[in-house]
C-alpha positions as CSV (number, residue, x, y, z in Angstrom):
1,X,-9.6,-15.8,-25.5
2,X,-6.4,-14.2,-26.6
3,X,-3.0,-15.2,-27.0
4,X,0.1,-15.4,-24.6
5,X,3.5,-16.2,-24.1
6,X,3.6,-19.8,-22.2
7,X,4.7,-19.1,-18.5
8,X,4.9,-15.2,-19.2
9,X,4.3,-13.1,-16.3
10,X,4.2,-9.6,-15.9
11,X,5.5,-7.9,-13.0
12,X,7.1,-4.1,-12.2
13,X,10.5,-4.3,-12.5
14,X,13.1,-3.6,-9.0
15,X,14.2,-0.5,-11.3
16,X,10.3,0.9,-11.6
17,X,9.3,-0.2,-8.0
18,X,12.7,2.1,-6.8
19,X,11.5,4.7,-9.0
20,X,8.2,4.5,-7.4
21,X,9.1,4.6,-4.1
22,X,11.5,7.7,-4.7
23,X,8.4,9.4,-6.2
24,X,6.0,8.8,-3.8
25,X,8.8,9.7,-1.3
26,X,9.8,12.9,-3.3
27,X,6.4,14.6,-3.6
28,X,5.8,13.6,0.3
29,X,9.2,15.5,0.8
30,X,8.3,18.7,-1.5
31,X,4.8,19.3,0.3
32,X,5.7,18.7,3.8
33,X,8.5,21.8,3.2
34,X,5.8,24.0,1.9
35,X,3.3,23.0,4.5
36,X,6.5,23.8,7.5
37,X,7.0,27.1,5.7
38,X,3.7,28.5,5.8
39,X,2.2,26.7,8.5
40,X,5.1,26.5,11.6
41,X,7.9,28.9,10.4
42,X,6.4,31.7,9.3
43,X,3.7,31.7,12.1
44,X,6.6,31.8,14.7
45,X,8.1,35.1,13.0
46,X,4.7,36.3,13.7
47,X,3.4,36.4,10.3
48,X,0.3,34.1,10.4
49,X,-1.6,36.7,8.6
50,X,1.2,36.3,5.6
51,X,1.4,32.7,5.9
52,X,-2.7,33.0,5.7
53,X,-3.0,34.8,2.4
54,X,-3.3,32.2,-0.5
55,X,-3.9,28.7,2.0
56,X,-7.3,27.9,0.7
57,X,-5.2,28.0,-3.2
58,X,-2.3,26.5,-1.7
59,X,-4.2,23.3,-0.5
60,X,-6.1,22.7,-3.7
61,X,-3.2,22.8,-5.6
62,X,-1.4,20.5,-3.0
63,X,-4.6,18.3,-3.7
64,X,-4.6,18.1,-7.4
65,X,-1.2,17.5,-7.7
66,X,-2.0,14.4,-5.5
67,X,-4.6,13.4,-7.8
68,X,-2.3,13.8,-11.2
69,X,0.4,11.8,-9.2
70,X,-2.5,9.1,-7.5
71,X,-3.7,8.4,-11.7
72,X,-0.6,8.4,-12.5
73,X,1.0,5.9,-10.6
74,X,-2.2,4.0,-9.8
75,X,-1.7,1.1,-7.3
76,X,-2.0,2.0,-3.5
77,X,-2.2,5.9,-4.7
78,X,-5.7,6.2,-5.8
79,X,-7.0,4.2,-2.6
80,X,-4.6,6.5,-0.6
81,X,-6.3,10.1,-2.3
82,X,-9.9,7.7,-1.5
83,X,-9.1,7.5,2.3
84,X,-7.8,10.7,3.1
85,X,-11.0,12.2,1.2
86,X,-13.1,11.4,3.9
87,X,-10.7,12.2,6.6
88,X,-12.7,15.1,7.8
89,X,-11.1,15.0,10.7
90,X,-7.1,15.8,10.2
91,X,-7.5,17.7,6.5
92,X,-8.9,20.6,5.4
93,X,-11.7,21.2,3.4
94,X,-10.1,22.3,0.5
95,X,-7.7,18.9,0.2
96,X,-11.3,16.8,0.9
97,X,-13.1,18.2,-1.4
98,X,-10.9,17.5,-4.1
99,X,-10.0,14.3,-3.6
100,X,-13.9,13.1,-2.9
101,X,-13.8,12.8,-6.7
102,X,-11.1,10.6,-7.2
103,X,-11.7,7.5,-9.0
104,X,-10.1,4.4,-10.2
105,X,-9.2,6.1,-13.3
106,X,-6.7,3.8,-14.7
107,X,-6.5,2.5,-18.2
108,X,-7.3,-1.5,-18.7
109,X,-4.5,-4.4,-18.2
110,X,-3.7,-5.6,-21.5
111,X,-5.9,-9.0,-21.7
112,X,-3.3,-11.6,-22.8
113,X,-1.5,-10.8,-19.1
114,X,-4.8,-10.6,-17.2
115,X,-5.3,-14.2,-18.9
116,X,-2.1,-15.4,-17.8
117,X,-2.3,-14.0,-13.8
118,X,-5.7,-15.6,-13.9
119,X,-4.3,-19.1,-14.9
120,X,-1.5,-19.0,-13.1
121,X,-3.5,-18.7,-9.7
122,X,-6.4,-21.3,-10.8
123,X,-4.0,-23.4,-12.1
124,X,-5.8,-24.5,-15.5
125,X,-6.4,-22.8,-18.8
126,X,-9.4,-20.2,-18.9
127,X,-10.3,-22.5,-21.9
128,X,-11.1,-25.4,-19.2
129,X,-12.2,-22.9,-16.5
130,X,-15.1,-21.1,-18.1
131,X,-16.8,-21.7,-21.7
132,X,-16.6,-18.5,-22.3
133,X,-14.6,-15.0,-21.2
134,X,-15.5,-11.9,-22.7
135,X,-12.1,-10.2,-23.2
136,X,-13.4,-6.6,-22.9
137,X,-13.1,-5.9,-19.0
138,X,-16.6,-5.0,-17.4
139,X,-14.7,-2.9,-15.0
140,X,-11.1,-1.8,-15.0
141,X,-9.5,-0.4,-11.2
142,X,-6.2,0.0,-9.7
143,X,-5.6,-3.3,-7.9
144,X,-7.8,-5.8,-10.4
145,X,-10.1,-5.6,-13.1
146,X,-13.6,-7.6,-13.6
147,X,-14.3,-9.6,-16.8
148,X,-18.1,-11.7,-17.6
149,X,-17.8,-15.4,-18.1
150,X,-20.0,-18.1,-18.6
151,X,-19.2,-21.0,-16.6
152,X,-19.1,-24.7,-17.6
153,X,-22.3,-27.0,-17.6
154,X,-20.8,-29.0,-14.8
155,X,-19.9,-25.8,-12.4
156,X,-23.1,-23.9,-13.6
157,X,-24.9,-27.2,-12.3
158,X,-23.0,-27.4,-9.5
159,X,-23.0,-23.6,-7.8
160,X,-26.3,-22.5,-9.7
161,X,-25.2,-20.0,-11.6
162,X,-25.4,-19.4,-15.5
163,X,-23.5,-16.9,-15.5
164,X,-20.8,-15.1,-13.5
165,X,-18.2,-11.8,-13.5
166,X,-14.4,-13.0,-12.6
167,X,-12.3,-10.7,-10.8
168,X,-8.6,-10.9,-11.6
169,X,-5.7,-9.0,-9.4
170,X,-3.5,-6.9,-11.9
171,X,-0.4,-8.8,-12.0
172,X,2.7,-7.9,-10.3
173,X,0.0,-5.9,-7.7
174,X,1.5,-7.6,-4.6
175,X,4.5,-6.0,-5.4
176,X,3.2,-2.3,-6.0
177,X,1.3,-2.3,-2.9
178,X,4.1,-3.9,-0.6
179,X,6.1,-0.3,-1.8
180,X,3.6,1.8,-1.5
181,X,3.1,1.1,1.7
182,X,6.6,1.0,2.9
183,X,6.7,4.6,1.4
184,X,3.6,5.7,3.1
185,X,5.0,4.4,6.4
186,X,8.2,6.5,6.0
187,X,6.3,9.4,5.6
188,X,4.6,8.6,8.5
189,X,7.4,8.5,11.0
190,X,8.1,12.0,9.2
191,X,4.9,13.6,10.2
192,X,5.6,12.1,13.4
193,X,8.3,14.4,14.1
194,X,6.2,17.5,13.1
195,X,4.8,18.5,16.4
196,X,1.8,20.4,14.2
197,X,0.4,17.5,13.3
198,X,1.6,14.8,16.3
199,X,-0.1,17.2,18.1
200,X,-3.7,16.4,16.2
201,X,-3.2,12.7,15.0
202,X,-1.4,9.7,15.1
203,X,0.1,9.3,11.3
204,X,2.1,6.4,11.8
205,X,-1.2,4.5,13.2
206,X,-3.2,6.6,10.6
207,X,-0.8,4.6,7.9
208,X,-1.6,1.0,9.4
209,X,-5.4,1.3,9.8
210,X,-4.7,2.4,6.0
211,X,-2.4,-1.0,5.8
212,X,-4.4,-3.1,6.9
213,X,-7.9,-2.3,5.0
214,X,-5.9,-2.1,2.1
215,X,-4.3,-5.4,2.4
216,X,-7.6,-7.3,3.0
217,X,-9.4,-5.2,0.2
218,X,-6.8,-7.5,-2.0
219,X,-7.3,-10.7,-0.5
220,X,-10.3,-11.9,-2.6
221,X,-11.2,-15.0,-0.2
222,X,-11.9,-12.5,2.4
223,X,-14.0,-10.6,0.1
224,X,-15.9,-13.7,-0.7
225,X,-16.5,-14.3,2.7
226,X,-17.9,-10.7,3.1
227,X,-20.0,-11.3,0.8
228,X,-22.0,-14.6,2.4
229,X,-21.7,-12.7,5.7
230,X,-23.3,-10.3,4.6
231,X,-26.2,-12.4,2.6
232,X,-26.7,-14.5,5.9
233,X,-27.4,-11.2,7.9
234,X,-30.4,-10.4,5.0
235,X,-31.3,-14.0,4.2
236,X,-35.2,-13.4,4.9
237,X,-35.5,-9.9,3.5
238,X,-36.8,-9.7,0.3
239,X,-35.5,-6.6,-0.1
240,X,-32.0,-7.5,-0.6
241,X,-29.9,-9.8,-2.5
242,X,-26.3,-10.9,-3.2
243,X,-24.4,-12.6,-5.9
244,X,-23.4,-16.3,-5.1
245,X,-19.4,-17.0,-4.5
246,X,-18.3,-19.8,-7.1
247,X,-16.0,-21.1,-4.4
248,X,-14.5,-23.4,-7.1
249,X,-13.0,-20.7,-8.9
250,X,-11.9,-18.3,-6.6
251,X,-8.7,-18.0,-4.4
252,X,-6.5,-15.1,-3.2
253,X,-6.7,-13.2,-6.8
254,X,-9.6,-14.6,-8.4
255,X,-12.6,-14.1,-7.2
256,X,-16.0,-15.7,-9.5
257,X,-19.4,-14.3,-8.7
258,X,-23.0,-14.6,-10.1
259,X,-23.4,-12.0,-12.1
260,X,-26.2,-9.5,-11.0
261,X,-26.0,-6.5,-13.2
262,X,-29.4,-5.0,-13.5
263,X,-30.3,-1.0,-13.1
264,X,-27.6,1.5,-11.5
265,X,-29.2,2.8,-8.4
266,X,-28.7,6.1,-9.5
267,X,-30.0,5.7,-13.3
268,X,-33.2,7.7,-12.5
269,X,-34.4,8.0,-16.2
270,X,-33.8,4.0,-16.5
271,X,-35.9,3.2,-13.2
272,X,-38.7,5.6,-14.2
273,X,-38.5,3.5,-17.2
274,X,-39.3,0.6,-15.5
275,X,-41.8,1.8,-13.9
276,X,-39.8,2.0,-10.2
277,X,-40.3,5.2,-8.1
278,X,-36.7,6.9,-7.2
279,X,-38.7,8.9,-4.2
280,X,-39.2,5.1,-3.0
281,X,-35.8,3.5,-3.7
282,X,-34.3,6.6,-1.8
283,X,-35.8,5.8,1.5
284,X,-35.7,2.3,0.9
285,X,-31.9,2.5,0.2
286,X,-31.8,4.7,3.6
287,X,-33.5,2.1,5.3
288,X,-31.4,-0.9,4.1
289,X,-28.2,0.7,5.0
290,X,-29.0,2.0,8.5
291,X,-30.4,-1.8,9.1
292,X,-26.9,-2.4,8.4
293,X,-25.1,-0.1,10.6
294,X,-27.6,-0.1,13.7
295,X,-28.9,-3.6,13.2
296,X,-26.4,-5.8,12.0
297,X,-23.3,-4.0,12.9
298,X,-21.5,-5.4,9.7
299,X,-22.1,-2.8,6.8
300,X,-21.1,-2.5,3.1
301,X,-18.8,0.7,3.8
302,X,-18.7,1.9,-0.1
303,X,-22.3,1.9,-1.5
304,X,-21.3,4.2,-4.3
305,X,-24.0,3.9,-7.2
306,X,-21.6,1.6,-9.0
307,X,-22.3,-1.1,-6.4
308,X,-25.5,-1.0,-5.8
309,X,-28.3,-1.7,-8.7
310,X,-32.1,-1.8,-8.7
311,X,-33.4,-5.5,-9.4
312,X,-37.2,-5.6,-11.1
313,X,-38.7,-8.3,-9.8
314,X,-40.9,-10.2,-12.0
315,X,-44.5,-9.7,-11.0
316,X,-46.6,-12.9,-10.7
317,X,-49.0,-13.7,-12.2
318,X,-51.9,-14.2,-10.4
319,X,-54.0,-17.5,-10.8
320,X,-58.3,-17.6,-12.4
321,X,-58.8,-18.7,-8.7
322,X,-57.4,-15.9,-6.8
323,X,-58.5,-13.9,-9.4
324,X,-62.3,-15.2,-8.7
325,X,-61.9,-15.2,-5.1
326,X,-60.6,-11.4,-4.6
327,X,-63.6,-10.7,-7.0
328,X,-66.3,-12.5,-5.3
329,X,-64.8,-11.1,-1.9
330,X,-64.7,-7.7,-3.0
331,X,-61.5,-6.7,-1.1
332,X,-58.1,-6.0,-2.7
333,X,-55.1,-5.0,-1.6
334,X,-54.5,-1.8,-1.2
335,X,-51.4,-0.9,-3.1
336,X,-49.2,0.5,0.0
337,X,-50.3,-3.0,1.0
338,X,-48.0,-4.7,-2.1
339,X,-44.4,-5.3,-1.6
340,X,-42.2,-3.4,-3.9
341,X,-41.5,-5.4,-7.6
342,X,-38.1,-4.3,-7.1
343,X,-35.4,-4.9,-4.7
344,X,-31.7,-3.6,-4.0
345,X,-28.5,-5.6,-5.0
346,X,-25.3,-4.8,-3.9
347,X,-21.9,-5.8,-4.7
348,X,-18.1,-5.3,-4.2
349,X,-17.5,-6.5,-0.4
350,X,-14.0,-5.4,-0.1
351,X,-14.7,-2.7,1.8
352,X,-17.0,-3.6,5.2
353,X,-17.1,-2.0,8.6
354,X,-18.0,-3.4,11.9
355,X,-19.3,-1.6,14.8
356,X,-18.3,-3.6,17.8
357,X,-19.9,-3.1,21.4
358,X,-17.8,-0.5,22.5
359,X,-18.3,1.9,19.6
360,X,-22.4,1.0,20.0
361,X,-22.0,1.6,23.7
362,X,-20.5,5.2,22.9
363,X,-22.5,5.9,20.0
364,X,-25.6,5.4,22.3
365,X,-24.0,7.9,24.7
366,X,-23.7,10.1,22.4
367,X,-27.4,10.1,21.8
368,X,-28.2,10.5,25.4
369,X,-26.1,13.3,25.7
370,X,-27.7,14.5,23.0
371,X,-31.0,13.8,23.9
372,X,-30.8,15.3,27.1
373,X,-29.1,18.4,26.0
374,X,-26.0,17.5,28.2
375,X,-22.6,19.4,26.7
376,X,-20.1,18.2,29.3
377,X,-22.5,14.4,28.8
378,X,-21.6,15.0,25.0
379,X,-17.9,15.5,24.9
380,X,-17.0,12.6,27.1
381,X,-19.2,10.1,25.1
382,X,-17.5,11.8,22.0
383,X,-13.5,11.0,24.1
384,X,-15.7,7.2,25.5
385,X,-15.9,6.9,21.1
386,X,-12.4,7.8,20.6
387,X,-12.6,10.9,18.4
388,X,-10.5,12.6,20.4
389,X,-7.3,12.4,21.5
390,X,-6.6,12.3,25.3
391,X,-4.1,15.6,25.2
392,X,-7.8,17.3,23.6
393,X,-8.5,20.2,26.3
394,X,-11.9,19.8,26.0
395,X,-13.2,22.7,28.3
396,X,-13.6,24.9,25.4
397,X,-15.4,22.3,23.7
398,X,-17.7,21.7,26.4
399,X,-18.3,25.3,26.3
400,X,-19.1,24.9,22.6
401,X,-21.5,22.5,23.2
402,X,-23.6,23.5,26.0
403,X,-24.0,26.8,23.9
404,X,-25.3,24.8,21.2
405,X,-28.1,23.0,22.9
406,X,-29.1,26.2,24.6
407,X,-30.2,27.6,21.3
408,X,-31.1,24.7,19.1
409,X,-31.5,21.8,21.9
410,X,-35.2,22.2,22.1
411,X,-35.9,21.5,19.0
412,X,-36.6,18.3,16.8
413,X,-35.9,17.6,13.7
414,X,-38.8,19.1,12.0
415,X,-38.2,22.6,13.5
416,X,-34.4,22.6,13.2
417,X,-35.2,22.5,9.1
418,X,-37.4,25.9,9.6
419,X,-33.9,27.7,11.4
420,X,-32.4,30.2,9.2
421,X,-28.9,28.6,7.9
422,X,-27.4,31.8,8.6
423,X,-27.9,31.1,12.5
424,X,-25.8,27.5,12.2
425,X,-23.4,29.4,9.7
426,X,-23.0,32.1,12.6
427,X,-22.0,29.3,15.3
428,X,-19.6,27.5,13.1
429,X,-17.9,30.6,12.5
430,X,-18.1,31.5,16.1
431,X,-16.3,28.3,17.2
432,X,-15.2,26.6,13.9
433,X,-11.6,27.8,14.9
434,X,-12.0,25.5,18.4
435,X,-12.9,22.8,16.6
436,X,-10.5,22.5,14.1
437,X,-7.9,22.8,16.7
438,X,-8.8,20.0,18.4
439,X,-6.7,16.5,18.0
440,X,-9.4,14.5,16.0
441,X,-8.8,11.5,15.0
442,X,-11.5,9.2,14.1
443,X,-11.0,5.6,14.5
444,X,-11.2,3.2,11.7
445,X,-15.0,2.3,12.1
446,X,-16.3,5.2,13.0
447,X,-14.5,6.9,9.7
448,X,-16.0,3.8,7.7
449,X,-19.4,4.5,9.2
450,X,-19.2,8.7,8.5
451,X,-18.1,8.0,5.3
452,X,-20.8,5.8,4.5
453,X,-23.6,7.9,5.8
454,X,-22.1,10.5,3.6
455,X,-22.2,8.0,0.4
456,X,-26.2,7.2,1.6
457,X,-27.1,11.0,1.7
458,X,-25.2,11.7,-2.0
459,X,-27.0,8.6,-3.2
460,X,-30.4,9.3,-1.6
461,X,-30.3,13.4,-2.7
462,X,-29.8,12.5,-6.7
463,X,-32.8,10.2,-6.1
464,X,-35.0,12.7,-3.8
465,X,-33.8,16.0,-4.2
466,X,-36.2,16.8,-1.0
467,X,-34.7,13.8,1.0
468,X,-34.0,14.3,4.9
469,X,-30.8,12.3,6.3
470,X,-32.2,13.0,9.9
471,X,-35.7,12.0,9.2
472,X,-34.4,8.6,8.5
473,X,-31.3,8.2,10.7
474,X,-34.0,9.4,13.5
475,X,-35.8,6.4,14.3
476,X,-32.8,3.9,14.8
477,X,-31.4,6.6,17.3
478,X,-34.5,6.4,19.2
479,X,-34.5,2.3,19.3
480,X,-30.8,2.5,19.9
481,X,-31.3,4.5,23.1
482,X,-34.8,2.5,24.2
483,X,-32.6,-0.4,23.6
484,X,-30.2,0.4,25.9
485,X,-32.6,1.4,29.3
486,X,-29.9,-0.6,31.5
487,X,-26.8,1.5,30.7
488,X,-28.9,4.8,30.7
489,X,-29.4,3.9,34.2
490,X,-26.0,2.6,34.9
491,X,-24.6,5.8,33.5
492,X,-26.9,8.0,36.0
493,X,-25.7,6.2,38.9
494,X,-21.8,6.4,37.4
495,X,-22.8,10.1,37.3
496,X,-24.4,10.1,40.7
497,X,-21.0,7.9,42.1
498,X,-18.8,10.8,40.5
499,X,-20.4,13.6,42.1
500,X,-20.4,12.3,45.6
501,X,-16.9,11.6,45.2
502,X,-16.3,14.7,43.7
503,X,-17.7,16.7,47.0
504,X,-15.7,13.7,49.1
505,X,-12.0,15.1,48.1
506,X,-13.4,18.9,47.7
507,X,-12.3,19.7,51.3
508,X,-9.1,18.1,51.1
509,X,-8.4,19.8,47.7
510,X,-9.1,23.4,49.3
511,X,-7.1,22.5,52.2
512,X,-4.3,21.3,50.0
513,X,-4.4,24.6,47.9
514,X,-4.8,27.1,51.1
515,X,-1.3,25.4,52.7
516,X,0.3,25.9,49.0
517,X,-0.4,29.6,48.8
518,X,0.6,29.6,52.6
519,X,4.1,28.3,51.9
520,X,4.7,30.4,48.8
521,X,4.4,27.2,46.4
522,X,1.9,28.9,44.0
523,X,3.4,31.9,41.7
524,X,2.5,33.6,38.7
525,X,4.8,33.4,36.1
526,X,5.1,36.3,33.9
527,X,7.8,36.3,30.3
528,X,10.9,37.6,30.9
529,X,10.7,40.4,28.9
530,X,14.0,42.3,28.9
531,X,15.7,38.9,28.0
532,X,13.5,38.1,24.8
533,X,13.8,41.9,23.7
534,X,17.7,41.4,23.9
535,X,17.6,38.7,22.3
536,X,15.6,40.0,19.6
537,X,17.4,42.6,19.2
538,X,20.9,40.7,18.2
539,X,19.3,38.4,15.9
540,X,16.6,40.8,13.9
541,X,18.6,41.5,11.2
542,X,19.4,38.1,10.4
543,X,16.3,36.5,10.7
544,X,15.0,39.0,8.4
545,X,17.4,37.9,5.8
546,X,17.2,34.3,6.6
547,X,13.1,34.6,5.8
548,X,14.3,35.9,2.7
549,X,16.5,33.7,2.0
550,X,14.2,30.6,2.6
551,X,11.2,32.2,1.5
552,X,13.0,33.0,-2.2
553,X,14.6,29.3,-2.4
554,X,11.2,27.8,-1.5
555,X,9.3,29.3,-3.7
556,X,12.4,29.0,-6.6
557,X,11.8,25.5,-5.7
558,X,8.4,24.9,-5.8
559,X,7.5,27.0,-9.0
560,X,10.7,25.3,-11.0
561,X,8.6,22.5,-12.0
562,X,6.3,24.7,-14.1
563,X,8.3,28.1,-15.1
564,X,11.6,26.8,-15.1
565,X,13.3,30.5,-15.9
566,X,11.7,32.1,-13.2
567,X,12.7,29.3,-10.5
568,X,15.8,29.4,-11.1
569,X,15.9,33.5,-11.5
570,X,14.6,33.2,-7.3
571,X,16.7,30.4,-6.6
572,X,19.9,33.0,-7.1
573,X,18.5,35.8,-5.9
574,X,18.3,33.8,-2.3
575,X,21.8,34.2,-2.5
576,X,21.7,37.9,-1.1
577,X,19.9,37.7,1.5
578,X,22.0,34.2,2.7
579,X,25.1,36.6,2.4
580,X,23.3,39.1,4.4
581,X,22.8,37.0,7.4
582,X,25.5,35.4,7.3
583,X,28.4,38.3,6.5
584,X,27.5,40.5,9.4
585,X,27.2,37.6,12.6
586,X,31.1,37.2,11.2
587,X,31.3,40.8,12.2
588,X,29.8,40.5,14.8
589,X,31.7,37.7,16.3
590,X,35.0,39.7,16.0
């Protein structure tokens, strides 16, 4: 099973874990200055429309230099480039979109070390562990790589399983990830400072919900226990299964599970193949998942296709009797009558969401709102959720909304598909501005759950190129709201409570504002113009030459890296204009 060094174990050095850090750290450093240039200092000079030319270019190449840095490095990175790929809500487009690609792409951990993490943590040789492991890794990823064994007589006896994958922790990972993270959090008490983006999220709590999904996607017994969770919650629906744990051999870093290979969900040429109707699995798969979300509230939060296969089923064979009896009868059963000979398996529970009461409780508010066309209803179930921040000035939004429903509200989901896209297109334009301006910030489960109906609808739409998200997300919204008769009711008579109350203080309110206006307490501020012109005035000349100054050494700086001539040819020139500024204020100050 390959050969090793008695007791060898290999771990990143403190030299390459400092390196690391000051890399991580470095990049982080680089960006955030291009990102204040453009997107704070120049805006203040009044030159948005400069700092505007070029932003969609700038944040695609800010994004793919992430992703040669997050392959690079590997580790934490590559999760990192994952989780801000579906944060919709604090990034631009152009940074999501090209990150949604990024992938474990790293190369394989040499064998002979994998061996040796893997018997250091079960404390045996692999020799006495498994009869067999097949040395070629089924599956290679940033923090662990999965190998197929065969387990011994006695344990295959024992759990039930002939044969299983093992998942071993890349050694020295612990390490890696305790860095990257203690990088990520610096940068976080950066952003902190940067009132652009306080302003719109929390990045220092942003960087522990990261933390801590991060540190239990590497702790395999919680993964394990995922995984039986989440077979309990399907235990009497044939239309799901999940690999058995081999509790024996699994602990912190190894994790042993039956393995289940079987057809790719999205292998369409394979499951016509076998006879299995993608149209089908698509809204089966659909089904399964929103079970998961509005049913259970414990999902899988990353059915990508490489998690999820199609199991045939073997058909059985049916018996001379039943055979004879169906004849003489003459009734069969009609064939949308037969169960499917196929069912879904899914795998990889590192990842899992929860949707406790309070988010369900919200959620269903939203669909009330939405329901009853309510815009003001709708924003405060959307602040009840947590999406937005409390410093959010939601009147605009409200606004938004109450537009919305008055031209599209009527409608279900079956005439909504007939509008012409160039009517939605016109309203996103029309307030797309608002809403990016708006503090977002999604919390933890609700990002795991829009980032999961995203996977369904990518997985669903390479099955069924004709497949509806809303047709099938419809239904549960419906239960969820029948569900939940009680609180609809409740939530009148909160409404009802707030407008009594409301028309309670309204004379005290007026009376309160008359006696203000009376005793010269309200005023209308206007700028004080002739101070801000003077002041203009003395400094225009040198803030001229100090944005050329930092505009030249920025730029020097940034292109250096890939035209070193020219970087440093702009990096000098800055020196002219720094003179500029700062000879005549000498003058001036004589």
């Amino acid at each position: 099973m390959g050969s090793r060094r008695p007791g060898h174990r290999v771990s990143p050095t403190a030299k390459s874990l400092r390196s690391r850090y000051r890399r991580i750290l470095r990049f982080a450093a680089l960006h955030l200055v291009q990102v204040w240039w453009f997107e704070l200092f120049l805006p203040r000079l009044g030159l948005s429309r400069l700092a505007g030319v070029g932003r969609s270019r700038r944040m695609r190449r800010l994004a793919q230099r992430f992703h040669v840095l997050a392959v690079d490095l590997g580790g934490l990175m590559i999760k990192v480039g994952q989780f801000l790929s579906s944060r919709l809500d604090v990034l631009p487009p152009e940074i999501t979109k090209e990150l949604e690609g990024l992938q474990d792409e790293v190369s394989p951990v040499d064998f002979a070390e994998i061996q040796a993490a893997a018997e250091r943590e079960l404390g045996a040789p692999l020799e006495q562990v498994f009869s067999a492991v097949d040395s070629t890794p089924l599956a290679a990823a940033s923090l662990g790589q999965a190998h197929r064994a065969t387990p011994t007589p006695e344990d295959a006896d024992l759990a039930g399983i002939g044969a299983a994958v093992v998942k071993i922790q890349r050694p020295g990972i612990d390490d890696i990830v305790d860095v990257d993270l203690a990088a990520l959090r610096r940068v976080g008490r950066w952003l902190s400072h940067i009132r652009l983006v306080s302003n719109r999220v929390d990045a220092p709590a942003l960087v522990e919900e990261f933390a801590a999904t991060s540190l239990q996607e590497i702790d395999y017994l919680n993964e394990a226990s995922n995984a039986e969770r989440f077979a309990g919650n399907f235990a009497e629906d044939p239309r799901v299964s999940v690999p058995e744990v081999m509790w024996e051999r699994t602990t912190r870093r190894v994790l042993t599970l039956q393995d289940v290979s079987a057809i790719k969900i999205n292998d369409v040429p394979r499951l016509k193949a076998a006879g299995i109707d993608p149209n089908a699995v698509a809204t089966e798969f659909a089904n399964v998942m929103f079970d998961q979300i509005f049913v259970h509230g414990f999902f899988h939060a990353d059915p990508h296709p490489g998690n999820i296969f199609v199991t045939p089923t073997p058909t059985p064979v049916p018996s001379a009797t039943s055979t004879q009896t169906q004849s003489l009868s003459g009734d069969e059963l009609p064939a949308e009558a037969q169960p499917p000979q196929w069912h879904l398996t899914f795998i990889d529970f590192g990842m899992m969401g929860e949707i406790p009461d309070t988010l369900r409780d919200g959620l269903r508010r939203v669909f009330i709102a939405a329901a009853s066309r309510d815009g003001k209803g709708l924003v405060d179930a959307i602040q009840e959720v947590g999406v937005l921040l409390p410093s959010a000035d939601t009147a605009e939004l409200e606004r938004a909304m109450t537009q919305l429903f008055a031209r599209f509200g009527g409608m279900g989901f079956a005439e909504l598909k007939e509008v012409d896209p160039r009517e939605f297109r016109d309203f996103a334009n029309e307030f797309g501005e608002l809403v990016r301006s708006l503090p977002f910030q999604l919390p933890e489960n609700f990002l795991l759950m829009l980032r999961t109906v995203s996977l369904i609808s990518g997985v669903c739409s390479t099955l069924d190129s004709k497949f509806n998200l809303w047709d099938a997300i419809e239904p549960y919204a419906e239960q969820l709201i029948r569900d939940q008769g009680r609180p609809a009711v409740e939530d009148a008579a909160r409404k009802a409570v707030a407008t009594v109350s409301t028309a309670l203080r309204l004379p005290g309110r007026l009376s309160d504002v008359v006696d203000r206006i009376e005793d010269g307490r309200i005023a209308v501020r206007t700028p004080d113009l002739e101070r801000r012109t003077a002041a203009l005035e003395r400094v225009g000349r040198r803030l001229i030459s100090a944005v050329l100054f930092t505009g030249l050494l920025v730029t020097g700086t940034l292109v250096r890296g890939e035209d070193t001539v020219l970087g440093a040819v702009l990096m000098v020139a800055s020196l002219v204009p720094l003179l500029h500024a700062v000879l005549p204020s000498r003058r001036g100050g004589r």
